[in-house]
KOLLOGU-998712 format. One record per residue (C-alpha): z, x, y; residue in one letter; residue number from 1; chain. Coordinates in steps of 0.02 Angstrom, whole numbers, plus 50000, padded with zeros to 5 digits. Last residue first. Layout:
N
<node <Z X Y> 'A' NUM 'A'>
...
This chain:
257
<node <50971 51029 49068> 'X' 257 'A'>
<node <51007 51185 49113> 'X' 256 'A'>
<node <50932 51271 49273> 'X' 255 'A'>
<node <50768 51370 49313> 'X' 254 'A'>
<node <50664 51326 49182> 'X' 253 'A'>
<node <50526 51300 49287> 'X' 252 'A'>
<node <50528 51102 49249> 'X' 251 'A'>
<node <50677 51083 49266> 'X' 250 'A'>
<node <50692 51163 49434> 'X' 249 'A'>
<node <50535 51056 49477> 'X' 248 'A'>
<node <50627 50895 49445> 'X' 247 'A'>
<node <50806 50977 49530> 'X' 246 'A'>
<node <50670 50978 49665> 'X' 245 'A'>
<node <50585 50817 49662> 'X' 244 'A'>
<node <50761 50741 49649> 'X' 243 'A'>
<node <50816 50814 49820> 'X' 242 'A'>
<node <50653 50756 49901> 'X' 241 'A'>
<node <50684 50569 49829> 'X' 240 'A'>
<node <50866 50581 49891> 'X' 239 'A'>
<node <50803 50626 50046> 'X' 238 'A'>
<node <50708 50448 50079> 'X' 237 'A'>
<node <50529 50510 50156> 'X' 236 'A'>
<node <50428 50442 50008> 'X' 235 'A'>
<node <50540 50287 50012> 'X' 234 'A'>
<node <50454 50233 50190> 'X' 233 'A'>
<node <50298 50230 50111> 'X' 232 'A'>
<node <50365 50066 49992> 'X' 231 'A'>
<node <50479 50044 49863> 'X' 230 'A'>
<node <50579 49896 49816> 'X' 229 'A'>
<node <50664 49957 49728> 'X' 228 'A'>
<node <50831 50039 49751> 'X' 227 'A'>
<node <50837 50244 49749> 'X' 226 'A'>
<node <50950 50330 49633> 'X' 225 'A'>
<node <50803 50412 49501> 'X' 224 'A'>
<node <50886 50420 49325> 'X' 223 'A'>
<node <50864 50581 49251> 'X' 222 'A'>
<node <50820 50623 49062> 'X' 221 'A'>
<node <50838 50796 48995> 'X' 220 'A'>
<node <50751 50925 48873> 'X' 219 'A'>
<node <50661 50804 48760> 'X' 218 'A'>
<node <50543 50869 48629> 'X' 217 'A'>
<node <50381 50925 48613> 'X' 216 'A'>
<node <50335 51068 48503> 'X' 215 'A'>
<node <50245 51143 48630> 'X' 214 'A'>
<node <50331 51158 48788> 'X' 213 'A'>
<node <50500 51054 48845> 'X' 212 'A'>
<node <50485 50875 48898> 'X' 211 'A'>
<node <50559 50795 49058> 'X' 210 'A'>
<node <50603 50600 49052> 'X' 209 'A'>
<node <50610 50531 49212> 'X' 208 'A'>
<node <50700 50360 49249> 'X' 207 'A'>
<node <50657 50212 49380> 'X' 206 'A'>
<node <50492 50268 49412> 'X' 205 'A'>
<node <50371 50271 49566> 'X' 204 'A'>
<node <50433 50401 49690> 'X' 203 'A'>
<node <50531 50511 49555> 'X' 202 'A'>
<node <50383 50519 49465> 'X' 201 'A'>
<node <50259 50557 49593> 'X' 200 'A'>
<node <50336 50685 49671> 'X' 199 'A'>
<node <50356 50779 49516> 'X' 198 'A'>
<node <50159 50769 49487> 'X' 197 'A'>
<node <50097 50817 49303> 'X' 196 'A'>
<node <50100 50626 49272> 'X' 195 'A'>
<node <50125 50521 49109> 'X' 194 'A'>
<node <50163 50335 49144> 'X' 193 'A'>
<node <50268 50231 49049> 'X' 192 'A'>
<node <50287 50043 49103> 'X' 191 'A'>
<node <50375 49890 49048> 'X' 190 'A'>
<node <50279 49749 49182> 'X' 189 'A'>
<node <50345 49664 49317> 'X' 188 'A'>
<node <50204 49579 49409> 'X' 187 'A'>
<node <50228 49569 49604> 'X' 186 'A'>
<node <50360 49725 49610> 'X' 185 'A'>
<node <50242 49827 49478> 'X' 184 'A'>
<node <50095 49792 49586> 'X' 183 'A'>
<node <50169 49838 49748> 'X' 182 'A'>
<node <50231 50003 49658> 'X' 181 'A'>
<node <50055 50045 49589> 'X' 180 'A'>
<node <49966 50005 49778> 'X' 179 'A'>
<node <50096 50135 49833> 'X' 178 'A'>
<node <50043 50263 49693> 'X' 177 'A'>
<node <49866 50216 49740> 'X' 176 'A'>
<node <49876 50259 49919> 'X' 175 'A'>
<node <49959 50448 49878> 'X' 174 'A'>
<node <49829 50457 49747> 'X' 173 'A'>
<node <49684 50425 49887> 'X' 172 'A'>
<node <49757 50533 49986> 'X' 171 'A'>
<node <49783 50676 49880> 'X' 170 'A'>
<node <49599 50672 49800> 'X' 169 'A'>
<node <49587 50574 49657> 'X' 168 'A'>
<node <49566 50631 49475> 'X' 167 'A'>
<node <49745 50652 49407> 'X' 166 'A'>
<node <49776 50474 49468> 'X' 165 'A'>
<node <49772 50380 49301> 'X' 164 'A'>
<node <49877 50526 49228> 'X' 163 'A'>
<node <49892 50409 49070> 'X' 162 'A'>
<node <49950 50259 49102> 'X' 161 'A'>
<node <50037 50148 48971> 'X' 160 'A'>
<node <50099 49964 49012> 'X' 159 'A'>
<node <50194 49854 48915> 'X' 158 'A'>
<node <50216 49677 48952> 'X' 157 'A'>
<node <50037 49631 48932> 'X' 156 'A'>
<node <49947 49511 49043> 'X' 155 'A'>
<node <49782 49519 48936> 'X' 154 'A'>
<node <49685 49530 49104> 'X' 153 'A'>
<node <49816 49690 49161> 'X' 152 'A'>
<node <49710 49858 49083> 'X' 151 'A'>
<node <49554 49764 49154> 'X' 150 'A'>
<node <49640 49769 49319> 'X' 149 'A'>
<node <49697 49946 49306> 'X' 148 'A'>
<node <49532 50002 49278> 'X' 147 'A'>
<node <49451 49901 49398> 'X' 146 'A'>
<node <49596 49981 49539> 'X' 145 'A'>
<node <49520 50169 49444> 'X' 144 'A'>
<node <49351 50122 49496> 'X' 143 'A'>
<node <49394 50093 49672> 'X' 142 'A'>
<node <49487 50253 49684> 'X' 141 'A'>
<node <49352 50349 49607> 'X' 140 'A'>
<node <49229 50255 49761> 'X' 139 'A'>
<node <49111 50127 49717> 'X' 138 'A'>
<node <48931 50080 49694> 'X' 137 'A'>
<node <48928 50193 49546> 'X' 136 'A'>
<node <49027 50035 49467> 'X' 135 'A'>
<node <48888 49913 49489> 'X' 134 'A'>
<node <48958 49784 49612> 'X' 133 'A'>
<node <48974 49612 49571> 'X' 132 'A'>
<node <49146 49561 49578> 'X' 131 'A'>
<node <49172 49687 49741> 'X' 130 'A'>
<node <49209 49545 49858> 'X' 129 'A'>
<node <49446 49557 49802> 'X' 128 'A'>
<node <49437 49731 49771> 'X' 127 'A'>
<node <49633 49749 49842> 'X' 126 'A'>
<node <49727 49770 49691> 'X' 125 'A'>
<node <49778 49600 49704> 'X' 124 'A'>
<node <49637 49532 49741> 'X' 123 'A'>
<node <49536 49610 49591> 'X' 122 'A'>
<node <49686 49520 49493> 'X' 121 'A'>
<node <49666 49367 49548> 'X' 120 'A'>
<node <49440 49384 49515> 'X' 119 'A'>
<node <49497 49433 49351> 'X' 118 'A'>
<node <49623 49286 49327> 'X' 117 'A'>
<node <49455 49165 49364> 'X' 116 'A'>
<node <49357 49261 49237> 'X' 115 'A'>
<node <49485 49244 49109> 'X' 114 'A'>
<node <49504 49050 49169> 'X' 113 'A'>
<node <49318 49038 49134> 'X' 112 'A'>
<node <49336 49089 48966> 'X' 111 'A'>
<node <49244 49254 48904> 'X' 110 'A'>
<node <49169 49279 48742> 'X' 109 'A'>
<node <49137 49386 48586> 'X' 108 'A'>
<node <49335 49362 48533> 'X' 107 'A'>
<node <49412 49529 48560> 'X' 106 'A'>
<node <49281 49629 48651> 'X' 105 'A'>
<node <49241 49493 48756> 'X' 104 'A'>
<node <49420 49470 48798> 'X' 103 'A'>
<node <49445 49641 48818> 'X' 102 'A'>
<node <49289 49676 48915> 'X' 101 'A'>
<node <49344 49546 49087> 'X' 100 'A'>
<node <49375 49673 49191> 'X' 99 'A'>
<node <49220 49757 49149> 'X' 98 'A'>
<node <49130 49601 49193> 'X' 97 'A'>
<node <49202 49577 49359> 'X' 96 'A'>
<node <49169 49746 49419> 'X' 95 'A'>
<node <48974 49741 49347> 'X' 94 'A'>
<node <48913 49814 49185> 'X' 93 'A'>
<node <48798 49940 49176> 'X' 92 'A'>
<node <48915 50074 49194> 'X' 91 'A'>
<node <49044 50039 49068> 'X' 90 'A'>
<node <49172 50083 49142> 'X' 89 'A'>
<node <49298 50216 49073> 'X' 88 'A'>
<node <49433 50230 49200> 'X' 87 'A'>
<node <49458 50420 49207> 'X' 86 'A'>
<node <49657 50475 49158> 'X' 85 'A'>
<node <49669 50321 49070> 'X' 84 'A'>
<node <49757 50142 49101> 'X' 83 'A'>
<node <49826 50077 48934> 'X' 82 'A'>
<node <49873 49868 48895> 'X' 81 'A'>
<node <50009 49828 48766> 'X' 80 'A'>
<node <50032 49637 48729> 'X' 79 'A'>
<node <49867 49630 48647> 'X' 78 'A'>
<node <49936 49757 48490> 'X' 77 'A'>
<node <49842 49896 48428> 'X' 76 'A'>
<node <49895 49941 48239> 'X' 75 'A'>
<node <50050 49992 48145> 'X' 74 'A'>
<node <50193 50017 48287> 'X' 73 'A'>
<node <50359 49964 48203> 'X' 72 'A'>
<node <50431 49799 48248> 'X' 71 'A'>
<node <50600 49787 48369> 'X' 70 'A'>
<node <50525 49750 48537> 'X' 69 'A'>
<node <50369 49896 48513> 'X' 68 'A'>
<node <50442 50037 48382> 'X' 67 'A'>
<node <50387 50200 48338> 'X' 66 'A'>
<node <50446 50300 48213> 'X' 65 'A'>
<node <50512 50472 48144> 'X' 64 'A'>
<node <50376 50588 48053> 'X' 63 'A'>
<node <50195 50619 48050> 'X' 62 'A'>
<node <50155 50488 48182> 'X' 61 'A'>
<node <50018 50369 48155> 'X' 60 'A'>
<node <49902 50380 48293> 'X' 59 'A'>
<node <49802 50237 48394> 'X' 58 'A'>
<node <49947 50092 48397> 'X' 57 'A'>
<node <49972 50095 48567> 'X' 56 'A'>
<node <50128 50175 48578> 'X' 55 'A'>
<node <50076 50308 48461> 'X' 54 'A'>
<node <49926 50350 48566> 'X' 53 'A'>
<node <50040 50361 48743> 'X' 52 'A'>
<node <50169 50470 48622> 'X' 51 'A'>
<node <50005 50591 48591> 'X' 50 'A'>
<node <49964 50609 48784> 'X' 49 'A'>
<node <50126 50667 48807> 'X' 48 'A'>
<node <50128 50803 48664> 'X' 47 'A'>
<node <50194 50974 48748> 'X' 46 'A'>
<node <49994 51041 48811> 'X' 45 'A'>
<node <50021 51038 48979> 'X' 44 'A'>
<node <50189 51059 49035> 'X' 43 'A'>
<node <50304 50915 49044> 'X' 42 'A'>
<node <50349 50750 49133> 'X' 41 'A'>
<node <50353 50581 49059> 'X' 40 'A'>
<node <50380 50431 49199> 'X' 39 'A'>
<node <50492 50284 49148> 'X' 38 'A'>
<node <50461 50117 49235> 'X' 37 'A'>
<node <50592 49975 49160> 'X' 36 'A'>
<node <50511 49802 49138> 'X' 35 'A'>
<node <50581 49781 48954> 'X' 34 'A'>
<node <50702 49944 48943> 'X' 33 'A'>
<node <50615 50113 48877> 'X' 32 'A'>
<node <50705 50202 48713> 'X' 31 'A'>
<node <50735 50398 48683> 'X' 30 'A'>
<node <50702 50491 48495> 'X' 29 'A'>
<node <50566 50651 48494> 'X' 28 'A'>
<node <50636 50758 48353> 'X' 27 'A'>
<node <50480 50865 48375> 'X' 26 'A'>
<node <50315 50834 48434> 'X' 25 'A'>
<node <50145 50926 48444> 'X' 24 'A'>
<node <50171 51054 48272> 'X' 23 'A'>
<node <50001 51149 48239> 'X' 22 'A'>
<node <49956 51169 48073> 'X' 21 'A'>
<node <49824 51300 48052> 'X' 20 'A'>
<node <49636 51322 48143> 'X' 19 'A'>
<node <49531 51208 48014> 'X' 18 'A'>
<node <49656 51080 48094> 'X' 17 'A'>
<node <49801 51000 48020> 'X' 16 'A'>
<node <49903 50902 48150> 'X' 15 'A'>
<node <50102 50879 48144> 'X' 14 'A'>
<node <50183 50741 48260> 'X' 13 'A'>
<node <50371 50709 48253> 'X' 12 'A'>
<node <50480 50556 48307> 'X' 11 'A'>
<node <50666 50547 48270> 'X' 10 'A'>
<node <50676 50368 48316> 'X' 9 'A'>
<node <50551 50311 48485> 'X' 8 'A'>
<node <50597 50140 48560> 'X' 7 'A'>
<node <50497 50026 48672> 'X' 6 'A'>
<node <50546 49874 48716> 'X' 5 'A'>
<node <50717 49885 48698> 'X' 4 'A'>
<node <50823 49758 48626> 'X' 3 'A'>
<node <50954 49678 48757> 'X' 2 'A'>
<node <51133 49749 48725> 'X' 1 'A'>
């Protein structure tokens, strides 16, 4: 079997706080295929956010380990690129330029082939005349596309996204989430993406893993059994409806994993 790119061995998370211990994660072991799209559902509060920071190299966890393609997590690696719940631009920067911040922020300057793959991927996610704009000049969907175009300048394999969409009205999420699947299908990436949206995950991912409460752990994994690629058509697809619910179920407690 192919290594995975992502794989997650017994993990737990403890913090000490002037509060008490609190315990985030417990036992927490699954793997994620190179270019496989696995959503992470659970309640608020049940440690997602903290398996994003292990991934990238941000927290050490207390127990258990992390590993990226066979070598344990230590420090932030170039091949893993994060999309956050609110883009984070730097406002007096324009489009282009805060696409091109990693590479600044890693070597102190930017190529002109950086610049020219951050004008491709401003086309692709459809910003392509915006280079220069200031980013209160655009919408929270616009700002999110930059977001996910600086997140993709490095080209890395492995994708985290962190309720990127949390903040957008319905419409505009329901857009991005097909703009997300055109990307994925044009530039394959390994992707985990944390959402509190049922729908959302079965639409875009390829297996959901659902999370109990607080200490986190894994109560089930379900493969979604829809073909890519995906489009607005595969919104209406009943076996997408059908897995939303047994999602939900799961999610209320109302059946067995």
């Amino acid at each position: 079997m192919a290594m995975p790119a992502l794989r997650f061995d017994r993990l737990g998370q403890v913090f000490e706080t002037r509060s008490g211990r609190t315990e985030a994660l417990r036992d927490v072991s699954f793997d994620v295929a190179r270019h496989e799209f696995v959503s992470i559902l659970g309640p608020s509060g049940c440690g997602k956010s903290t398996l994003l920071r292990m991934i990238a190299g941000l927290l050490t966890p207390t127990s258990g380990s992390v590993e990226v393609f066979g070598l344990p997590v230590t420090a932030p690696r170039d091949d893993i690129g994060i999309v956050f719940q609110k883009p984070t631009l730097l406002p007096w920067a324009t489009v282009e330029d805060n696409v091109v911040f990693p590479a600044r922020h890693k070597t102190g300057r930017v190529t002109a082939e950086e610049r020219q793959r951050a004008g491709e991927l401003l086309d692709m996610v459809g910003l392509s005349g915006f280079e220069k704009r200031l980013p209160d000049e655009l919408s929270g969907g616009m700002q999110q596309r930059v977001g996910i175009a600086r997140a993709l300048l490095m080209d890395p394999d492995i994708l985290l996204m962190d309720e990127p969409f949390s903040a957008l009205d319905a419409l505009t999420r329901e857009v991005m989430g097909f703009d997300l699947l055109r990307i994925f299908s044009e530039r394959p990436k390994t992707v985990v993406f944390i959402t509190h949206s049922v729908s959302e995950a079965a639409l875009l991912s390829d297996r959901v893993l659902v999370m109990t409460g607080r200490p986190g752990s894994i109560l089930t994994e379900v493969n979604v059994p829809v073909t890519r690629p995906r489009g607005p058509e595969t919104a209406k697809d009943k076996a997408i409806h059908e897995l939303s619910d047994h999602l939900r179920d799961l999610l209320l407690n109302r059946h067995a994993a």
